[in-house]
ROZAVO-74257 format. One record per residue (C-alpha): y, x, z; residue number from 1; residue in one letter. Coordinates in steps of 0.02 Angstrom, whole numbers, plus 32768, in hexadecimal, padded with zeros to 4 digits. Layout:
N
REC     yy     xx     zz   num   residuo
REC      Y      X      Z   NUM         a
...
% end
This chain:
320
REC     yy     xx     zz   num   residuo
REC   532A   5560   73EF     1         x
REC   53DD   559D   73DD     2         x
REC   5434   5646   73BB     3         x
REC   54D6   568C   73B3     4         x
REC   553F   571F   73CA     5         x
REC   54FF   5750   7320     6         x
REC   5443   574C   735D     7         x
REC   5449   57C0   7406     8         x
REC   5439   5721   7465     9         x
REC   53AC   56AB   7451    10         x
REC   5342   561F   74BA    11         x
REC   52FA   557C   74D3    12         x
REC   5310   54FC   7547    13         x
REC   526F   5482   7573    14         x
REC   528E   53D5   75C9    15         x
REC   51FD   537A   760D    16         x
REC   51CB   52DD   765E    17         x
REC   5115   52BF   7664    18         x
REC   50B2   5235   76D6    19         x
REC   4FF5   5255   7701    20         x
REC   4F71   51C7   7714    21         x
REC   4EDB   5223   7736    22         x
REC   4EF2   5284   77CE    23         x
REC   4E5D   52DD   780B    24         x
REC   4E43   52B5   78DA    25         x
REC   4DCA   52B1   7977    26         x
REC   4DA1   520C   7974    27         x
REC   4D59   51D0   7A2D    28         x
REC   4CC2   5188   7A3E    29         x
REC   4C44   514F   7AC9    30         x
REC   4BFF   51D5   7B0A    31         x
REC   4B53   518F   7B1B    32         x
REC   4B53   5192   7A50    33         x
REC   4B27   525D   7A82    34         x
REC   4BDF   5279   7A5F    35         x
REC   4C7E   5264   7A96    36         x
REC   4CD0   5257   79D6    37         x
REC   4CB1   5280   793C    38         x
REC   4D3C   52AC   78A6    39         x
REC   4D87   5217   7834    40         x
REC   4E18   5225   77BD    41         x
REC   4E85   51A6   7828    42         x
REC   4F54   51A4   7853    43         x
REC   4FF1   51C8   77DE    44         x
REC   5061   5254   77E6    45         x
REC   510A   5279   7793    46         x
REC   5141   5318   7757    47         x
REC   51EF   534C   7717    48         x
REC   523F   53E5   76E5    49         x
REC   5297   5467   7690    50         x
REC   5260   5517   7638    51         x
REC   52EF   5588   7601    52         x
REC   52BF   562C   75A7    53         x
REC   5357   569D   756A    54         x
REC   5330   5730   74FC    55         x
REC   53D3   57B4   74E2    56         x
REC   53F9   5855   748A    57         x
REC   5466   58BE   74FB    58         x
REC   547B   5940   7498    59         x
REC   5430   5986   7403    60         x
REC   5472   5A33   73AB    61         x
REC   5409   5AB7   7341    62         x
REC   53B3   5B06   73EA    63         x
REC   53D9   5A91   7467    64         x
REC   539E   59D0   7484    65         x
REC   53A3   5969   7524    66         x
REC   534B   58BE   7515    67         x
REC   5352   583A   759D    68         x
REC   52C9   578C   75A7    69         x
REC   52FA   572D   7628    70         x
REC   526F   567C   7656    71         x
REC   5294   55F1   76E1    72         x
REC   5256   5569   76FF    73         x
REC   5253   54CC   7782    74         x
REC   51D5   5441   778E    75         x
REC   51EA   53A3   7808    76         x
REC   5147   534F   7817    77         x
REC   5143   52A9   787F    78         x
REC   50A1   522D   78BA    79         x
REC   50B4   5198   787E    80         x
REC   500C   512F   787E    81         x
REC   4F79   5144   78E6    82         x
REC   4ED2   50F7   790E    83         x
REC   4ED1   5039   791B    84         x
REC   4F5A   5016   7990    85         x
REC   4F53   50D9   79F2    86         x
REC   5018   5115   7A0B    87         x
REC   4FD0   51B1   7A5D    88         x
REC   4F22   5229   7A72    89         x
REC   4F74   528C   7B0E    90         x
REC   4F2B   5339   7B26    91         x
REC   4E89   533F   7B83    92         x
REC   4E8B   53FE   7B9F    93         x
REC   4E8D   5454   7C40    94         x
REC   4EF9   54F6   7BF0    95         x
REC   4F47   54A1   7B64    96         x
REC   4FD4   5420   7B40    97         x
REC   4FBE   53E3   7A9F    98         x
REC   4FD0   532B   7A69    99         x
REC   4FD7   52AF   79F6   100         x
REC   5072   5239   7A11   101         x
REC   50BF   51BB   7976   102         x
REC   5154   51EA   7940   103         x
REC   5147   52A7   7980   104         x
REC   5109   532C   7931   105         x
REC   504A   535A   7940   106         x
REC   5014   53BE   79B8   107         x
REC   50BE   53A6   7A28   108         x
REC   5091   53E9   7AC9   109         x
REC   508A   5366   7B57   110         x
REC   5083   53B0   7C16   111         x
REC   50E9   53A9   7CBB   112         x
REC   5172   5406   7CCC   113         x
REC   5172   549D   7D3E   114         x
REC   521D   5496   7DBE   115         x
REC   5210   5549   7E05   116         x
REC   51E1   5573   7EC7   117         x
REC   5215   551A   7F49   118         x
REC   5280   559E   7F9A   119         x
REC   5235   5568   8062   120         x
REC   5192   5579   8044   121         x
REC   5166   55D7   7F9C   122         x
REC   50FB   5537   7F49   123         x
REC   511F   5517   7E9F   124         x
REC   5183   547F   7E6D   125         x
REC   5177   53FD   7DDE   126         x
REC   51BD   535D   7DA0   127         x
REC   51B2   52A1   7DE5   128         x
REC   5195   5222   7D3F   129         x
REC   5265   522A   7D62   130         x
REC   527C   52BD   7D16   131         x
REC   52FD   52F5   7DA4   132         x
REC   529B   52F1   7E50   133         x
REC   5218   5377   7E78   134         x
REC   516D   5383   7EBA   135         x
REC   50EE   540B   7EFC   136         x
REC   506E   5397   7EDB   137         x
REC   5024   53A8   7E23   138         x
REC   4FD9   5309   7E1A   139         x
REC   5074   52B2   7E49   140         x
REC   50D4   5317   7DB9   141         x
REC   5116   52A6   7D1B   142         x
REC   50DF   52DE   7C72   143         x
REC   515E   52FC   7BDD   144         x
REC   5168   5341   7B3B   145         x
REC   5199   53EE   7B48   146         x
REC   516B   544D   7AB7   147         x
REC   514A   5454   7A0B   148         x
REC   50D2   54E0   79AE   149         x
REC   5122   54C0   78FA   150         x
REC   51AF   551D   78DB   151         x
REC   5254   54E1   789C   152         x
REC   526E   5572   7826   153         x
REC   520F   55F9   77D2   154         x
REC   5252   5692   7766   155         x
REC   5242   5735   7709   156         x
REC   529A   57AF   76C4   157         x
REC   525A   582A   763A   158         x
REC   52DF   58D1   761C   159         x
REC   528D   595F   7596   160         x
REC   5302   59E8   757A   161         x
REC   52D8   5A63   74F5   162         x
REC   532E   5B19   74E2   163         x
REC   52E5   5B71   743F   164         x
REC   5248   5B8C   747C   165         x
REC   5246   5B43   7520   166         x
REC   5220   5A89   7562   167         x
REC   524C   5A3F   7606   168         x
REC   5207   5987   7619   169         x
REC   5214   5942   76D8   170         x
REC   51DD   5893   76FC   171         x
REC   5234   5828   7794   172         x
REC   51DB   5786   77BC   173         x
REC   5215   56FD   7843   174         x
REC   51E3   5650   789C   175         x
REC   5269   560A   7904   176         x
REC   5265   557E   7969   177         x
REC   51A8   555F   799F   178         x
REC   514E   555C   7A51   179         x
REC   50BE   55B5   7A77   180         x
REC   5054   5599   7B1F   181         x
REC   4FFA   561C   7B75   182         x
REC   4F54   55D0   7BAD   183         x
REC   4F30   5681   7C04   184         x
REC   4FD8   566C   7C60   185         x
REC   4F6B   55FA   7CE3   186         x
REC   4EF8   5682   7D00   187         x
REC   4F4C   572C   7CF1   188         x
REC   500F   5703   7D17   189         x
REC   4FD3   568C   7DA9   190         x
REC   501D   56C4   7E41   191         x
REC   4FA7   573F   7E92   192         x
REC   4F0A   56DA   7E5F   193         x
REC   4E69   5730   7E67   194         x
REC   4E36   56F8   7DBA   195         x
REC   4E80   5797   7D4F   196         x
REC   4EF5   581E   7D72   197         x
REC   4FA7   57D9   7D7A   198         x
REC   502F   57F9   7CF7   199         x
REC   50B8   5860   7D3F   200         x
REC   5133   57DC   7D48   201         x
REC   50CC   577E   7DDE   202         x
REC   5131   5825   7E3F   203         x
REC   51D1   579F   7E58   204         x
REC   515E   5721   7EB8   205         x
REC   5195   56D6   7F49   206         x
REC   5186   5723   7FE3   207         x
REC   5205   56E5   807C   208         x
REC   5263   562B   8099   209         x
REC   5304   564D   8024   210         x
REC   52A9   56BA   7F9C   211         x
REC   52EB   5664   7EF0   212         x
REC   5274   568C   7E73   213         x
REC   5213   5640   7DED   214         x
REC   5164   5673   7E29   215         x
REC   50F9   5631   7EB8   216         x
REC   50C2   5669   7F4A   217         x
REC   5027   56E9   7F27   218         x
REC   4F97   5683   7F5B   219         x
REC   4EE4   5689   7F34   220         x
REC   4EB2   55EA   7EE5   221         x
REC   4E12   55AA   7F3F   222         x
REC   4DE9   5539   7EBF   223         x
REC   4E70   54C8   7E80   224         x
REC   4ED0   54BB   7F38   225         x
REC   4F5D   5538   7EF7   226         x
REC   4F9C   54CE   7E57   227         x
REC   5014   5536   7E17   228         x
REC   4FBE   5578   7D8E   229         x
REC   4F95   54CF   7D33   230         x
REC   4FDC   54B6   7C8F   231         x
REC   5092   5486   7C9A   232         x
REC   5128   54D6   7C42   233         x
REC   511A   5577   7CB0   234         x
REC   50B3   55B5   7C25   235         x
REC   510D   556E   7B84   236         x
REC   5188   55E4   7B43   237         x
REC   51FE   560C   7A9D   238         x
REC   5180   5663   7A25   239         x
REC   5216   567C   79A4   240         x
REC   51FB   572C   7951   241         x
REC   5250   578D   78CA   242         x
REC   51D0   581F   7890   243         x
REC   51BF   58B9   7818   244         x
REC   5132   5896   77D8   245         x
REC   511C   5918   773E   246         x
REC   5188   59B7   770B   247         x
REC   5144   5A27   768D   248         x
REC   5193   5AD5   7644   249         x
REC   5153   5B0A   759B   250         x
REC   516D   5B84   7538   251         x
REC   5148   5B79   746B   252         x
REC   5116   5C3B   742D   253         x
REC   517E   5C46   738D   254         x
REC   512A   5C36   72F0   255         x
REC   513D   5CD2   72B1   256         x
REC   50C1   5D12   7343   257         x
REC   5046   5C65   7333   258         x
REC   504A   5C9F   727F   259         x
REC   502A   5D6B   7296   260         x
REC   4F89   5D0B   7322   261         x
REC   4F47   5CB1   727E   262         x
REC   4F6C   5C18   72F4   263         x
REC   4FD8   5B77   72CE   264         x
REC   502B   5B6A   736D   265         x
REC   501F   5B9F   7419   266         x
REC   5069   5B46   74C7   267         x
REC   5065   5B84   7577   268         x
REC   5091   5B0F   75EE   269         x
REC   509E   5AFC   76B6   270         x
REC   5095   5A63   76EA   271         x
REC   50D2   59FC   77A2   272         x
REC   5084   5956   77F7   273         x
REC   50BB   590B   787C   274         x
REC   5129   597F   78B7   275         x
REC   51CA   5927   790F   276         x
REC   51B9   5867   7954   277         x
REC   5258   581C   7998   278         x
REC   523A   5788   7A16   279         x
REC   5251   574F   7AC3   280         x
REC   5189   570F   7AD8   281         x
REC   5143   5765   7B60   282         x
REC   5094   5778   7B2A   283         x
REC   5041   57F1   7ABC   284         x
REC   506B   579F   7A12   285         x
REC   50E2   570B   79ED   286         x
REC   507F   56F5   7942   287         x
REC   4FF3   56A2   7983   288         x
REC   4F67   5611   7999   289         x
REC   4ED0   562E   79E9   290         x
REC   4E37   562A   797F   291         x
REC   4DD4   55C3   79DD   292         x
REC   4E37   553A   79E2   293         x
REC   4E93   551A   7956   294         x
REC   4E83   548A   78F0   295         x
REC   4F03   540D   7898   296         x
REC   4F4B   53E0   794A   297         x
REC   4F3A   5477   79C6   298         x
REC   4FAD   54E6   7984   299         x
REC   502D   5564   79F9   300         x
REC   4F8E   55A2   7A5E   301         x
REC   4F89   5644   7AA7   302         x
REC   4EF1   567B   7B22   303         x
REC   4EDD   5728   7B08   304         x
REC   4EDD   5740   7A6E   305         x
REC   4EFD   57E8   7A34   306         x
REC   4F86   5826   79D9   307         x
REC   4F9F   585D   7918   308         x
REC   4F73   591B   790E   309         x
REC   500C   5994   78C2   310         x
REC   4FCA   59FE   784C   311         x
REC   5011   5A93   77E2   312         x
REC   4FB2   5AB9   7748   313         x
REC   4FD3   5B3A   76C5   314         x
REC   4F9C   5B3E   7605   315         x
REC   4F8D   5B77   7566   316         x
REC   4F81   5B20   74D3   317         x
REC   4F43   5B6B   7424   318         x
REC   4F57   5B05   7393   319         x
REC   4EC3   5B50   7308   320         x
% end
């Protein structure tokens, strides 16, 4: 801990470097076992990083205070050890990308990546092993990493203002740098395909030779022969958010009138969630991870899932 300017500025700084050994995993077995694999504490993983919390007095008079705690942090974890001689469990998943790769984080996400539309013809494109030529065939496509769900930073900051009676407290919270992939993306933002109704943005598809767009041709998809809504990096985006998450107004009643109430204090309060989010991810919520899913390694996932609720809610609180 430190402090200075005579107390009005205060904080810690945390350093870590920690290595796990027991790293709970799928492990594969033969399927004829009546399984295809069980859990086992196998692998190592590395994690390193930093937590900075600063706590300052902005100002601070007989009817005025303005208080300010400000939290970040940033945590680099890295694979370094799996089963026997493994370098890699590669994602399995039709929707999802997620993979296990030494010396990357876990749960990198591992898929082709998607080139745009082929302005002759409308097909979607993707990349050769090369990384520079392009295909419309998805099998032929070359797979890379191209994502990660763990962000590189994550912050808050806490402001309460106070005016005699009155309190103002207003929460901001953020997660920057982080992917998140839409596993709905392949059925509802697939050009034209009859699976779900489309997201608005399949509008800008293709439609003549010399169209440049990023969306496909609208197509119906009889059954795997229109491939552009496989999982690829079409539907991995920046889930980077700043949010409000919490304001509240109070208001203290004097004493005087708790006192003349035969009460020892009395608070009412309206209170904000949710009410601003700040971020360039398309979907309905950059804060998210699919319940189903989610585990130690399948992190980033979004299929659906529905968004956190704003709420208002007003009080009052009697103290007896």
């Amino acid at each position: 801990d430190f402090g200075f300017f005579k107390n009005r500025l205060s904080g810690e700084l945390n350093w870590y470097n920690k290595k796990t050994t027991d790293m709970l995993l799928a492990v594969p077995v033969p399927s004829p076992s009546g399984t295809t694999n069980v859990l086992g504490n196998i692998g190592e993983m590395e994690n390193k990083g930093v937590e900075i919390v600063l706590n300052s007095v902005n100002v601070s008079n007989k009817n005025f205070k303005w208080t300010t705690s400000l939290n970040i942090a940033r945590n680099k974890n890295k694979l370094t050890k799996l089963d026997g001689d493994q370098k890699e469990i590669l994602p399995s998943d039709a929707r999802f990308a997620n993979a296990l790769i030494i010396g990357q984080p876990i749960g990198v996400f591992y898929a082709p990546k998607y080139a745009g539309v082929d302005p002759a013809n409308g097909d979607p494109l993707f990349y050769l092993p090369d990384g520079k030529s392009t295909t419309n065939v998805y099998g032929d496509a070359g797979k890379f990493i191209v994502g990660d769900p763990n962000p590189d930073w994550i912050g808050g900051i806490t402001n309460t203002v106070t005016w005699k009676g009155l309190e103002l407290n207003f929460l901001f919270q953020g997660v920057f740098g982080n992917q998140v992939q839409d596993g709905a993306g392949g059925f509802m933002s697939a050009s034209g395909d009859w699976f779900d109704n489309q997201t608005r943005d399949q509008l800008n598809r293709w439609q003549k030779p010399g169209d440049v767009t990023n969306v496909p041709e609208a197509r119906i998809n009889r059954y795997g022969d229109f491939e552009s809504p496989s999982i690829s990096t079409r539907y991995i985006y920046d889930a980077s958010y700043v949010r409000l998450k919490n304001i509240t107004l109070a208001y203290n009643v004097p004493q005087k009138l708790v006192n003349k109430a035969k009460l020892s204090s009395a608070r009412v309060y309206v209170s904000g969630v949710n009410l601003l989010t700040f971020t360039d991810y398309p979907g309905w919520d950059p804060e998210v991870n699919t319940d189903y899913r989610v585990s130690n390694v399948n992190q980033g996932s979004d299929f659906y899932a529905a968004p956190q609720i704003k709420s208002f809610v007003f009080g009052i609180t009697l103290g007896l």
